[in-house]
C-alpha positions in Angstrom: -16.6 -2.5 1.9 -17.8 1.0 1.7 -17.1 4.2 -0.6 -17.2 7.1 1.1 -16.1 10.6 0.9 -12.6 11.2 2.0 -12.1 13.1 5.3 -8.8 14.7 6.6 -8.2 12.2 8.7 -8.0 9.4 5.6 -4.7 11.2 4.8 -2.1 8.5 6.0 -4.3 5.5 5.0 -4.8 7.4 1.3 -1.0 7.9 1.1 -0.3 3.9 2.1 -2.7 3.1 -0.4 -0.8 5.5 -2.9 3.0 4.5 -2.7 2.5 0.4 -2.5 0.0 1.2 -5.1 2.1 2.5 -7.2 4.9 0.2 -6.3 3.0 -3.0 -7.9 1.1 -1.1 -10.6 4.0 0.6 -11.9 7.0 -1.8 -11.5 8.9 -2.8 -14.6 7.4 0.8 -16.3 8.9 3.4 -13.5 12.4 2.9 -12.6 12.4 1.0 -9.4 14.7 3.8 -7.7 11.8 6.3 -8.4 9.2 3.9 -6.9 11.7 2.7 -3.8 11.8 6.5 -2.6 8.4 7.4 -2.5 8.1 8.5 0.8 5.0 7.3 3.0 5.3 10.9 5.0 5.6 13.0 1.7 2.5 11.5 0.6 0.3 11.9 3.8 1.6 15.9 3.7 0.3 15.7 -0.3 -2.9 14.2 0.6 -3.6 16.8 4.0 -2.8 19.3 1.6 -5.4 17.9 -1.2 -7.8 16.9 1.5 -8.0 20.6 2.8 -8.9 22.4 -0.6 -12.4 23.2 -1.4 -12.5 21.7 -4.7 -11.1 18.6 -4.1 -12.8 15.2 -4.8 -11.8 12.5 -3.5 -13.3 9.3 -2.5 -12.3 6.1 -0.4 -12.8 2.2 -0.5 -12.9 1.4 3.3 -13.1 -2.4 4.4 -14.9 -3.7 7.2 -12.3 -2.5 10.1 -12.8 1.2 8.2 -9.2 0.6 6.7 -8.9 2.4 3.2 -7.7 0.0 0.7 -8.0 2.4 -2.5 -8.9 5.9 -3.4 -10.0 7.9 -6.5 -10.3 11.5 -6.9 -11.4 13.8 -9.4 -11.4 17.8 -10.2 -9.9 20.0 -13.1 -6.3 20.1 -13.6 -5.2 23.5 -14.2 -3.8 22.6 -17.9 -7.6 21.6 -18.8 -8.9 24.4 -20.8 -11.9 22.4 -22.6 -15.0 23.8 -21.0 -17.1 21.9 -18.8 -14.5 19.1 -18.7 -13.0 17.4 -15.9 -9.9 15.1 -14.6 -10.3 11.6 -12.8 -7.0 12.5 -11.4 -6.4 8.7 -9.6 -7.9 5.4 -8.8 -5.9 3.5 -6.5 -6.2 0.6 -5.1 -4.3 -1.9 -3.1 -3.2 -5.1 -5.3 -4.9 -7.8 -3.0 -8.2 -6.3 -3.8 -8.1 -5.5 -7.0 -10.4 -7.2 -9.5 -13.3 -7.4 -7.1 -15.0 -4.4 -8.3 -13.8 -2.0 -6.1 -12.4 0.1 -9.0 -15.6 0.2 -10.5 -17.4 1.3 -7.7 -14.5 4.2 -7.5 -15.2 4.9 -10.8 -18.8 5.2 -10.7 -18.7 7.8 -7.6 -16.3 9.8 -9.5 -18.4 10.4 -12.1 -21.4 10.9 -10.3 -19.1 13.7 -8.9 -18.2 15.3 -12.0 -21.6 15.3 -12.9 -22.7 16.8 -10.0 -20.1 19.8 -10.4 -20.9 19.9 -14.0 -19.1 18.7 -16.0 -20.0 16.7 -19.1 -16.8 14.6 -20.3 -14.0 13.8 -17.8 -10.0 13.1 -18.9 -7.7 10.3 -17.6 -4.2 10.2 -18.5 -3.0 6.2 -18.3 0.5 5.2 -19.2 0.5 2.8 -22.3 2.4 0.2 -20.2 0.0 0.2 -17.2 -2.9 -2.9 -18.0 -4.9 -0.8 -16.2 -6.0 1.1 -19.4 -8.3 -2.0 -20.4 -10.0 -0.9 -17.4 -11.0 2.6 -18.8 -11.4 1.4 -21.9 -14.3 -1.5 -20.5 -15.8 1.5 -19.6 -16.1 3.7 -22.7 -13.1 5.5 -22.5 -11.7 6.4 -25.8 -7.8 7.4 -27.0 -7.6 10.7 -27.8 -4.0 11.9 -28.0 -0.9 10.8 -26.6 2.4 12.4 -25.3 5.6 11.7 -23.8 5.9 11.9 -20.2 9.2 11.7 -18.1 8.7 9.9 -14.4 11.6 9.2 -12.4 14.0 10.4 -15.3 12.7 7.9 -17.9 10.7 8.3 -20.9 7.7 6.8 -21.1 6.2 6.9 -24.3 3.6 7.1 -25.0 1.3 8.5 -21.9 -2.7 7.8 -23.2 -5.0 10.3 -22.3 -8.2 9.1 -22.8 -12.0 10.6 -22.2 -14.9 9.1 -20.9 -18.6 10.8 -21.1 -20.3 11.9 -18.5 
């Protein structure tokens, strides 16, 4: 397994990675109508769009065959306004290899990256019912306000948006 940069050309494995990702990590909390319409297509255009931007940060998990099996990426959202702050905008990865340290690995790079950009504290938003937020949390990430968030025309209360230090 590797972590490497992302290149243009990671755009459909990226966007597999994303919709069954999000399919298993988020079913029972997003409507399954939401989940069953993500489009494999959409999300390659979405991730040949992010791939192509200057500031964008994002990272693979590649197996052995150079098949990506997760992604993270990182940058500043446009609603961050708190100064040398960033976003760890995703960290995807497929459910059979999960829990093998992969994420961590993802995780690590990321932060490295903001680092290297400058910045000193980095925000992840994590829905409340997504187990994934003991994963943040293992690693120092603290609660520091929550919201509602609406995703496929349901409420989910509340979203966490947690910080982790740099």
């Amino acid at each position: 397994m590797q972590i490497r940069r992302a290149e243009k050309t990671d755009a459909k494995g990226i966007a597999n990675v994303h919709v069954d990702s999000w399919r298993t990590t988020y079913k029972g909390i997003i409507p399954d109508g939401f989940l069953d319409r993500l489009s494999y297509d959409q999300r390659t255009s979405l991730w040949e769009n992010n791939l192509s931007k200057d500031d964008d940060y994002t990272f693979v998990a590649a197996n052995e065959s150079g098949e990506v099996i997760g992604f993270g990426s990182c940058g500043k959202r446009d609603r961050n306004h708190v100064e040398n702050a960033g976003d760890l905008t995703s960290i995807y990865l497929l459910e059979s290899h999960q829990g093998q340290g992969i994420g961590k690995k993802l995780l690590k790079e990321l932060l490295q990256q903001c680092q290297r950009v400058g910045f000193h504290q980095v925000f992840v938003e994590v829905l409340e019912d997504n187990h994934t937020r003991y994963f943040y949390e293992h690693y120092g990430a603290q609660l520091i306000k929550t919201e509602t968030i609406t995703i496929g025309g349901k409420e989910l209360e509340p979203s966490y948006i947690r910080v982790a230090k740099c």
